[in-house]
MARBALO-794271 format. One record per residue: x, y, z of N, C-alpha, C in turn; residue number from 1. Coordinates in nm, 3 decimals. Example, Ala and Ser with C-alpha at 12.3 -4.5 7.8 and 13.67 -1.06 7.14 Angstrom:
<nodes>
+---------+---------+---------+---------+---------+---------+---------+---------+---------+-----+
!     n_u !     n_v !     n_w !    ca_u !    ca_v !    ca_w !     c_u !     c_v !     c_w !   i !
+---------+---------+---------+---------+---------+---------+---------+---------+---------+-----+
!   1.319 !  -0.569 !   0.780 !   1.230 !  -0.450 !   0.780 !   1.320 !  -0.330 !   0.780 !   1 !
!   1.285 !  -0.225 !   0.708 !   1.367 !  -0.106 !   0.714 !   1.290 !   0.003 !   0.787 !   2 !
+---------+---------+---------+---------+---------+---------+---------+---------+---------+-----+
</nodes>
This chain:
<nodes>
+---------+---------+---------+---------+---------+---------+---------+---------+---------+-----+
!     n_u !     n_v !     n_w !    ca_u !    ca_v !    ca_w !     c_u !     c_v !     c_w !   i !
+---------+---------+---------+---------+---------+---------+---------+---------+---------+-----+
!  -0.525 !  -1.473 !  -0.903 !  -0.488 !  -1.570 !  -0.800 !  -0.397 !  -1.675 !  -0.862 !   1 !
!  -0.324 !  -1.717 !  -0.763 !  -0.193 !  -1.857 !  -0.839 !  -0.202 !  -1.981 !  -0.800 !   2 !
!  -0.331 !  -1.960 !  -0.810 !  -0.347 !  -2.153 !  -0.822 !  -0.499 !  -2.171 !  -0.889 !   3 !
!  -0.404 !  -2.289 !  -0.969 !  -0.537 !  -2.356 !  -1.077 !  -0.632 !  -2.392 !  -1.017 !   4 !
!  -0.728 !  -2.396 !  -1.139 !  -0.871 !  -2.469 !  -1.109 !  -0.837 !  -2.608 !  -1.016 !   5 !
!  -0.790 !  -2.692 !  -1.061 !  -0.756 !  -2.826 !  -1.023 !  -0.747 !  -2.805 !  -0.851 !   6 !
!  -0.606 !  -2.688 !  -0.835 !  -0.555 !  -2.717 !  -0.728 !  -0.641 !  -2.649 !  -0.594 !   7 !
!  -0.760 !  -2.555 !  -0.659 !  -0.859 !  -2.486 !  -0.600 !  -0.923 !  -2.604 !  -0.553 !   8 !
!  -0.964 !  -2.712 !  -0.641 !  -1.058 !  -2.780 !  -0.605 !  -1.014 !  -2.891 !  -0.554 !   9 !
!  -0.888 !  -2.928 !  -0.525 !  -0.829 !  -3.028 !  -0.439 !  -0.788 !  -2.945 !  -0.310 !  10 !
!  -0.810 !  -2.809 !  -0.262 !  -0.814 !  -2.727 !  -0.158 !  -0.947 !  -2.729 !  -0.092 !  11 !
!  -1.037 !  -2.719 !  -0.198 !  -1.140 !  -2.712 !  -0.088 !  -1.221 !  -2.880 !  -0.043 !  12 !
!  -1.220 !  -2.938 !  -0.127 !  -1.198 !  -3.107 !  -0.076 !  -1.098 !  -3.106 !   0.009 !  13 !
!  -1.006 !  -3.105 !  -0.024 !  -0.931 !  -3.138 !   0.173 !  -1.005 !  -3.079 !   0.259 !  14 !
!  -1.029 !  -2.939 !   0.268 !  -1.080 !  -2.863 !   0.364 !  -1.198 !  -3.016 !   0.406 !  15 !
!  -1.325 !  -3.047 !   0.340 !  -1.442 !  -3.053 !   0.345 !  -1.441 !  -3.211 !   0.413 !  16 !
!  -1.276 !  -3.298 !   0.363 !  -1.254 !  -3.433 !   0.433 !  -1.204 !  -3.368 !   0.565 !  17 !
!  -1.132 !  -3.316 !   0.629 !  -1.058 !  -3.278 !   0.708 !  -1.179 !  -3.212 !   0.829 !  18 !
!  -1.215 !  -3.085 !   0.734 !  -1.274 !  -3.027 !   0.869 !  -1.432 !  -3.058 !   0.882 !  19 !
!  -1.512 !  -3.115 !   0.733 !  -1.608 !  -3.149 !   0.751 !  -1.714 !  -3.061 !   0.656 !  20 !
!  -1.855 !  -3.087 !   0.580 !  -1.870 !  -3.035 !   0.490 !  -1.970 !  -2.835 !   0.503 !  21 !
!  -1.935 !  -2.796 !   0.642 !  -1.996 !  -2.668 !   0.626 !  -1.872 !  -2.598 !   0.636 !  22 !
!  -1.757 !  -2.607 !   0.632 !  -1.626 !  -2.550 !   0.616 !  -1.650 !  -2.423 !   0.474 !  23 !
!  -1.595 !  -2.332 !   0.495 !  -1.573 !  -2.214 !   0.416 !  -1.385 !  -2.182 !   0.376 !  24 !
!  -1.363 !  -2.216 !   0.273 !  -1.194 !  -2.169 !   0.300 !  -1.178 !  -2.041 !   0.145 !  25 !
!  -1.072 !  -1.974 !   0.210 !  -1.027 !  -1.852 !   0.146 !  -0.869 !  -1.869 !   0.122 !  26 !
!  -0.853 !  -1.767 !   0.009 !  -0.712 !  -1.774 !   0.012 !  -0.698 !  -1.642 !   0.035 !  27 !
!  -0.568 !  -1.591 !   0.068 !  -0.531 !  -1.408 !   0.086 !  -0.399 !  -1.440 !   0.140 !  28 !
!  -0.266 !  -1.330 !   0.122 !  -0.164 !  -1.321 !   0.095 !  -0.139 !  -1.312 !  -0.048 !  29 !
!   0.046 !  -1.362 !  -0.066 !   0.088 !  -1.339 !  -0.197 !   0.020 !  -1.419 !  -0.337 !  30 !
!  -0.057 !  -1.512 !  -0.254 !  -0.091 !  -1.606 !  -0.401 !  -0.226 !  -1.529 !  -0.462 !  31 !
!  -0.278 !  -1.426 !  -0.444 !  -0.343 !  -1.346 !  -0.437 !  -0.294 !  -1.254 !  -0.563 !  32 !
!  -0.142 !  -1.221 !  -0.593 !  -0.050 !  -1.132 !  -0.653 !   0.012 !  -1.235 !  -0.741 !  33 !
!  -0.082 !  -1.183 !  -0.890 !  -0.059 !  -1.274 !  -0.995 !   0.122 !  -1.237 !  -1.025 !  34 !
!   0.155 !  -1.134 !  -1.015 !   0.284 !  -1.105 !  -1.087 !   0.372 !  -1.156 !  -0.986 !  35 !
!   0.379 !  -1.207 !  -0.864 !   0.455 !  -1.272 !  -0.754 !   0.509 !  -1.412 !  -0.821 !  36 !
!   0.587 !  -1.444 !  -0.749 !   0.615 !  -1.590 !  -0.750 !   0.667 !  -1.653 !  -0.654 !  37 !
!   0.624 !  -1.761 !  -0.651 !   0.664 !  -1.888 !  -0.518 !   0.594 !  -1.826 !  -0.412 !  38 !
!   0.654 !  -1.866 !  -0.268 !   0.561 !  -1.791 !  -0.154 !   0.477 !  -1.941 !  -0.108 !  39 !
!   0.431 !  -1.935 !   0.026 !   0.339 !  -2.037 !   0.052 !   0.216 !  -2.031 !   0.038 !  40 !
!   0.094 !  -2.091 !   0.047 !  -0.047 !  -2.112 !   0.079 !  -0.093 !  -2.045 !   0.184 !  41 !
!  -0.146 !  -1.910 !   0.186 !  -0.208 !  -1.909 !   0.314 !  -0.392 !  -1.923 !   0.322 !  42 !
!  -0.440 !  -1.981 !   0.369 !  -0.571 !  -2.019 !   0.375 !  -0.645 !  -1.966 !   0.532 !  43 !
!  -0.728 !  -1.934 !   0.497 !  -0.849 !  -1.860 !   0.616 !  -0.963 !  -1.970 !   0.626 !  44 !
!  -0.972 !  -2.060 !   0.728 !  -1.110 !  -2.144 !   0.728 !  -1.205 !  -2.085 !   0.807 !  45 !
!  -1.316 !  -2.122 !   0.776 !  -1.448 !  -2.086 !   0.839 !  -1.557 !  -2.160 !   0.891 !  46 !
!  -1.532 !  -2.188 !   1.034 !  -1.580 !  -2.301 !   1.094 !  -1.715 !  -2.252 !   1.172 !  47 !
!  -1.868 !  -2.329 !   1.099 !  -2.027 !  -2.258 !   1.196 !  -2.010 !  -2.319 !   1.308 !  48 !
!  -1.915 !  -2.367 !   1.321 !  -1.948 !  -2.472 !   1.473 !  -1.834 !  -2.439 !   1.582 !  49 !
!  -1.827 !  -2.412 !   1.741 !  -1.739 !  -2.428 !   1.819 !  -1.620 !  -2.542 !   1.820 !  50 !
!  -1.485 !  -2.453 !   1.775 !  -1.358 !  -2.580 !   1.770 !  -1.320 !  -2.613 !   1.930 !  51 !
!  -1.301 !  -2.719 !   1.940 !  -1.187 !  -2.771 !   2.038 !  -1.092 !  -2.732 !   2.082 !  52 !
!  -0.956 !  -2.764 !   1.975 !  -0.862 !  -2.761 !   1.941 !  -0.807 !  -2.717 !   1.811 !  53 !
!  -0.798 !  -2.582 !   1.818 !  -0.752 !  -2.524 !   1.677 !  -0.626 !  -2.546 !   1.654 !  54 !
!  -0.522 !  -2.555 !   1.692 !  -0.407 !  -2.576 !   1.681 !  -0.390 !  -2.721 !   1.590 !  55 !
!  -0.473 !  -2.804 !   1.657 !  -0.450 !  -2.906 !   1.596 !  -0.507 !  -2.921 !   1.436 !  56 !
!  -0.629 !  -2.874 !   1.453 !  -0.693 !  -2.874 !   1.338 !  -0.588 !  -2.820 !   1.183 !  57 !
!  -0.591 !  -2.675 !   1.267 !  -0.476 !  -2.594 !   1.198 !  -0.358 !  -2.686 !   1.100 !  58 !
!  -0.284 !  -2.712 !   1.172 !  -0.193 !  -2.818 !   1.143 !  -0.246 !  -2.939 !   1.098 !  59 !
!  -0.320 !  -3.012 !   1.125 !  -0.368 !  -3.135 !   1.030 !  -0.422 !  -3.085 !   0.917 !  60 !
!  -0.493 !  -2.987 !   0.872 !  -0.553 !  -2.942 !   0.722 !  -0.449 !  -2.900 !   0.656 !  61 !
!  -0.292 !  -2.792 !   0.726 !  -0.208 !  -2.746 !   0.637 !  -0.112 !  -2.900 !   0.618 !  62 !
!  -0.100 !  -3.025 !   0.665 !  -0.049 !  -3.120 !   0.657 !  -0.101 !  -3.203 !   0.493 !  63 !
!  -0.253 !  -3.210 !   0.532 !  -0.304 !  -3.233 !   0.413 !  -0.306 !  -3.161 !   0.294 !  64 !
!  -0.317 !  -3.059 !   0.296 !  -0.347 !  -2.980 !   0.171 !  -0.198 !  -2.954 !   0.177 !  65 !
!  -0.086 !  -2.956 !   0.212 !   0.089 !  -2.969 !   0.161 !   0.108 !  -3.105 !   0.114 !  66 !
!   0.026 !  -3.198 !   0.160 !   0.053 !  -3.317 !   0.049 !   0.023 !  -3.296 !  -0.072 !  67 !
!  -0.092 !  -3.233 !  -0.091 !  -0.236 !  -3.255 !  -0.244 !  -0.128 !  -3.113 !  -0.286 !  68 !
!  -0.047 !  -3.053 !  -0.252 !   0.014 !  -2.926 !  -0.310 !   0.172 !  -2.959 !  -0.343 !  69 !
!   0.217 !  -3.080 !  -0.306 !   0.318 !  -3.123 !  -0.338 !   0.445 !  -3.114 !  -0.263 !  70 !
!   0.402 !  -3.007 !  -0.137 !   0.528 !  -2.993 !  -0.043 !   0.510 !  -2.882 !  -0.025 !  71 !
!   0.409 !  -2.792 !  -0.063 !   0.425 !  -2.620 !  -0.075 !   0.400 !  -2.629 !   0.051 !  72 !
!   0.462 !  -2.529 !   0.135 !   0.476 !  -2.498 !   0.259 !   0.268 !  -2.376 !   0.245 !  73 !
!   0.220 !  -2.469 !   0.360 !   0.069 !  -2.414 !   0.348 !   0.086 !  -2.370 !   0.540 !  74 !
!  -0.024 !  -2.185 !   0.559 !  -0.039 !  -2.164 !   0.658 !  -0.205 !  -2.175 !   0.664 !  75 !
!  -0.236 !  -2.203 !   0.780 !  -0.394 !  -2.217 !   0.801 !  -0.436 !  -2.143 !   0.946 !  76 !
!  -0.542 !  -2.060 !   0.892 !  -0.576 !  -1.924 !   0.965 !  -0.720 !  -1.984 !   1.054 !  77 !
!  -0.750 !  -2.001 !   1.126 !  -0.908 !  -2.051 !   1.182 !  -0.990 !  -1.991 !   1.206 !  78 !
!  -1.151 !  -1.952 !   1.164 !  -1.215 !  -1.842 !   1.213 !  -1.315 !  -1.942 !   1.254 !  79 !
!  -1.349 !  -1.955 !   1.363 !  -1.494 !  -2.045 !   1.487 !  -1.560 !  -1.929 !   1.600 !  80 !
!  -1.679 !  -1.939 !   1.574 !  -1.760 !  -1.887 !   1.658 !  -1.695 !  -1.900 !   1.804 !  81 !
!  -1.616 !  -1.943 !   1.871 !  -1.558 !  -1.973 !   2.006 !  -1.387 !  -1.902 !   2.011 !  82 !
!  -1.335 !  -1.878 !   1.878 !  -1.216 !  -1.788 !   1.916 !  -1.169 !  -1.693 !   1.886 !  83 !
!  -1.104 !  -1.619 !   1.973 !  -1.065 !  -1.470 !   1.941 !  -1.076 !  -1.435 !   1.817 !  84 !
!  -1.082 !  -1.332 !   1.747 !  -1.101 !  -1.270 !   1.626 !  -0.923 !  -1.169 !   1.644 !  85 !
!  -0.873 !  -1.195 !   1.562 !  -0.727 !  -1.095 !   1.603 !  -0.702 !  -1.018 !   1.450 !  86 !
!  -0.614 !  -0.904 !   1.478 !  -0.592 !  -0.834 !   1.343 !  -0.592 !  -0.940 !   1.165 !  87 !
!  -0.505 !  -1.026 !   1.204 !  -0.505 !  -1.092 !   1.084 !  -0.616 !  -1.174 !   1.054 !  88 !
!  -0.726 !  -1.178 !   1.093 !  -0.874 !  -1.222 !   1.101 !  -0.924 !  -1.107 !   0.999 !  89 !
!  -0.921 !  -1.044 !   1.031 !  -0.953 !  -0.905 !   0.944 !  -0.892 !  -0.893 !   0.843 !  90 !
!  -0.804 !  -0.858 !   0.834 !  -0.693 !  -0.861 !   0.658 !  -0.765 !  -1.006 !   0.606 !  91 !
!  -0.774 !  -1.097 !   0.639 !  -0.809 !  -1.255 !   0.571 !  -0.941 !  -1.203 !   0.502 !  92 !
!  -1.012 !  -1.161 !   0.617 !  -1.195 !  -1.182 !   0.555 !  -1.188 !  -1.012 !   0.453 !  93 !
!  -1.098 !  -0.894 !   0.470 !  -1.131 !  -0.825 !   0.389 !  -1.032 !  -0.838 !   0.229 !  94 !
!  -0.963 !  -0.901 !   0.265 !  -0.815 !  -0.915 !   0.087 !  -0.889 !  -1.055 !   0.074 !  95 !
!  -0.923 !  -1.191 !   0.171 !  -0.899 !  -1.315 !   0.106 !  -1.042 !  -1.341 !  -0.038 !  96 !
!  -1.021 !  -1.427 !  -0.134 !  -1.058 !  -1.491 !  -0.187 !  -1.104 !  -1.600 !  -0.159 !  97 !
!  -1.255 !  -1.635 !  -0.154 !  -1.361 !  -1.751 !  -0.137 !  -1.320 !  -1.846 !  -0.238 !  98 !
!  -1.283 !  -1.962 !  -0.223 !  -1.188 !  -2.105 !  -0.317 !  -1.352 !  -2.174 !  -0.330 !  99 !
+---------+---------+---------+---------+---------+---------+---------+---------+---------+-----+
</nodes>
C-alpha cells in the first residue's frame, strides 16, 4: 500500500472527527499497487448508522483528508445501512484495505 504509517493514521482520524467514532475506512484502487505512482486516494467508509446526506458527507471527509494529504485529489465511497449497495461497493469491500 502507498501511504505511510503517519498518513494512515491522519486518514483514519479525519474519518473518526468528520464522520464520528464507529466509522470503518478502507483504501482500494491504485494506492493499493506498490509499483504505481501518483494517482488519487480512494477510500470506502463504513457507516453502522442510517446517512442523511451522503453526498455531502462524501465531499466534506474527501475535503478534509485532501487537506491532511496535502492537495492529493481524495475519492470517498459510502457504505450505510440505508443506501444502495452498487458494483463498486463490491470491488471496495473485496480488493480494499482496512486503514
Amino acid at each position: 500500500m502507498r501511504l505511510t504509517a503517519d498518513q494512515v493514521q491522519a486518514i483514519r482520524q479525519t474519518a473518526q472527527r468528520v464522520l464520528g467514532p464507529g466509522v470503518r475506512v478502507s483504501v482500494f484502487g491504485s494506492r493499493l499497487d506498490d509499483m504505481a505512482h501518483g494517482g488519487d486516494i480512494d477510500l470506502m467508509v463504513e457507516l453502522p448508522e442510517p446517512v442523511g446526506n451522503p453526498a455531502l458527507l462524501a465531499a466534506q471527509l474527501s475535503a478534509h483528508v485532501s487537506r491532511v494529504m496535502h492537495g492529493r485529489k481524495v475519492d470517498v465511497l459510502i457504505s450505510a445501512p440505508n443506501l444502495m449497495r452498487l458494483p463498486i461497493h463490491d470491488m471496495a469491500f473485496k480488493e480494499g484495505q482496512l486503514l
